[in-house]
C-alpha positions in Angstrom: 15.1 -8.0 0.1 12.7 -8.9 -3.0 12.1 -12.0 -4.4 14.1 -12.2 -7.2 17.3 -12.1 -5.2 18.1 -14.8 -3.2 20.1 -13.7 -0.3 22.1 -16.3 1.4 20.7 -15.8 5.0 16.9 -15.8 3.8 16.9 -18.4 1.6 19.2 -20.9 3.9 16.8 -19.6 7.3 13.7 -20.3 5.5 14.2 -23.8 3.6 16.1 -24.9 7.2 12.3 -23.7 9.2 10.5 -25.4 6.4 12.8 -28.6 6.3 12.8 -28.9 10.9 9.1 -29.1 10.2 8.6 -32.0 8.0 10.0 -34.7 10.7 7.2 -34.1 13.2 4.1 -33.1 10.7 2.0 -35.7 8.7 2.1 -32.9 6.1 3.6 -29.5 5.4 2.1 -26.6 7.4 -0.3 -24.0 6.0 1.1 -20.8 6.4 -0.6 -17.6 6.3 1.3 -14.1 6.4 -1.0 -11.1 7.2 0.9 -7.8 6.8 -1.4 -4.9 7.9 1.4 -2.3 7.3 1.2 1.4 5.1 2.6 0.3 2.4 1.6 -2.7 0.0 4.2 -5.8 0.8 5.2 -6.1 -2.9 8.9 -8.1 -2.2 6.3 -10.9 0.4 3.5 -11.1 -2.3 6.0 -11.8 -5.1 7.8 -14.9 -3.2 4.1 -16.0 -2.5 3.6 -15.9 -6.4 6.9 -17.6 -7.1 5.1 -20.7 -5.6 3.2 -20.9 -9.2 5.3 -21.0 -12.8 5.0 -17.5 -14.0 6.1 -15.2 -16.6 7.8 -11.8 -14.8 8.3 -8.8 -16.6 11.8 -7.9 -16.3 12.0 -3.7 -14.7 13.1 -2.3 -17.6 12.7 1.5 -19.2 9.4 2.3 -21.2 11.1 3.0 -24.6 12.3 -0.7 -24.2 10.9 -3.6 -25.6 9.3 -6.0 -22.7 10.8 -8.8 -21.6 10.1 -12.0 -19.5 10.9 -14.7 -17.9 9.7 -17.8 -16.4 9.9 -17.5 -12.6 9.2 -20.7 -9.9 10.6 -21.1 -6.7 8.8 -23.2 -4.6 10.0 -24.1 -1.3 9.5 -27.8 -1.0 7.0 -28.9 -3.6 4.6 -27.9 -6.2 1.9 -27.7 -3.8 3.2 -24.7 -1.6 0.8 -22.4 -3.4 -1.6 -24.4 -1.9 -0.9 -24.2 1.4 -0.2 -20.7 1.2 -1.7 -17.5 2.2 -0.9 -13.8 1.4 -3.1 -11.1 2.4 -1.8 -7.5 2.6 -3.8 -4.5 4.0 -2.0 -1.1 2.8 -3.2 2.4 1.4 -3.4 2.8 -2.2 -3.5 5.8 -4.1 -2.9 5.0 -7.7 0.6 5.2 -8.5 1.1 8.4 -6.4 2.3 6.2 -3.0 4.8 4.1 -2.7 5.5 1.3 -3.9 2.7 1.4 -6.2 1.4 -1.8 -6.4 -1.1 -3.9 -3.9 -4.2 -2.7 -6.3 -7.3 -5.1 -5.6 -7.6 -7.7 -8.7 -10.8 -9.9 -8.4 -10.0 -11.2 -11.6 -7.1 -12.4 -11.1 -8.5 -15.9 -10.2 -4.7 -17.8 -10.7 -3.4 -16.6 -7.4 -6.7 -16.9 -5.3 -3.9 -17.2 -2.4 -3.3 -13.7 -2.5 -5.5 -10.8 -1.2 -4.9 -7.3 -1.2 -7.1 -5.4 0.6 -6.8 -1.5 -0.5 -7.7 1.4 2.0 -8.1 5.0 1.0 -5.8 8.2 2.0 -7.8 9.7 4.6 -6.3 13.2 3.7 -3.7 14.4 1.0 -3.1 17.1 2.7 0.6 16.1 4.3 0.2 17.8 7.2 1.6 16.2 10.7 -0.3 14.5 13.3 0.7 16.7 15.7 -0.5 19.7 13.6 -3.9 18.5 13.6 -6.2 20.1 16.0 -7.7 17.4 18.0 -11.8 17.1 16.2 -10.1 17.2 13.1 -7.7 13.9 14.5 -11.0 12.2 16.1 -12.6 12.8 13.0 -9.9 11.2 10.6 -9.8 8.4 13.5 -14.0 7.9 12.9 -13.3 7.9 9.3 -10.4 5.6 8.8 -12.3 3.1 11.3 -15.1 3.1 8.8 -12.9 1.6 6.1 -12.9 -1.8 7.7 
């Protein structure tokens, strides 16, 4: 599901989790969601921005004009943001893997609650796991465990 679609089941399970925890905490929790995954959680990171007002850029052709829109959807209060954490630790290639986004942005200093942390394909070569020979698997293994 992304973020700009509110599903009933989502959106009713997570402002009933958020609501059952304000009767027994002094204040709302801090949250932190760490997804270590392949790909770059785009739909996760974009309900972590809807915490903040922002202009969105609606997906629309190239040959069309841009447009925007304001977009804010906290879940109880203005402060979520700040209580808030997103990191996401994914491959990036450009724009040749999908989804395409999850690039590392220092300077974007508004949403200092979300880190992507970008690692390199190891090979481009496609080939199976099983295919490889097993150096050539030890040595991607030795390689990829350098990243971090």
């Amino acid at each position: 599901a992304y973020a700009r679609h509110e599903y009933g089941r989502m959106a009713q399970s997570r402002k009933r989790f958020v609501s059952s925890c304000l009767p027994t905490l002094s204040r709302p929790p801090r949250i932190a969601i760490v997804d270590i995954d392949i790909h770059h959680g785009n739909g996760t990171e974009e309900i972590v921005r809807n915490l903040r007002p922002h202009q969105t850029f609606l997906p629309l052709p190239s040959s069309w004009a841009p447009q925007s829109k304001l977009s804010y959807k906290p879940w109880l209060n203005e402060d979520d943001a700040d209580e808030t954490l997103f990191a996401s630790v994914h491959l990036f290639n450009n724009e040749d893997f999908y989804p395409g986004s999850g690039q590392e942005n220092p300077d974007d200093i508004e949403y200092n609650n979300i880190v992507n942390i970008t690692l390199t394909p190891i090979s481009t070569e496609g080939k199976l796991k099983s295919s490889l020979s097993k150096a050539k698997r030890e040595d991607f293994c030795h390689r990829a465990s350098q990243e971090f």
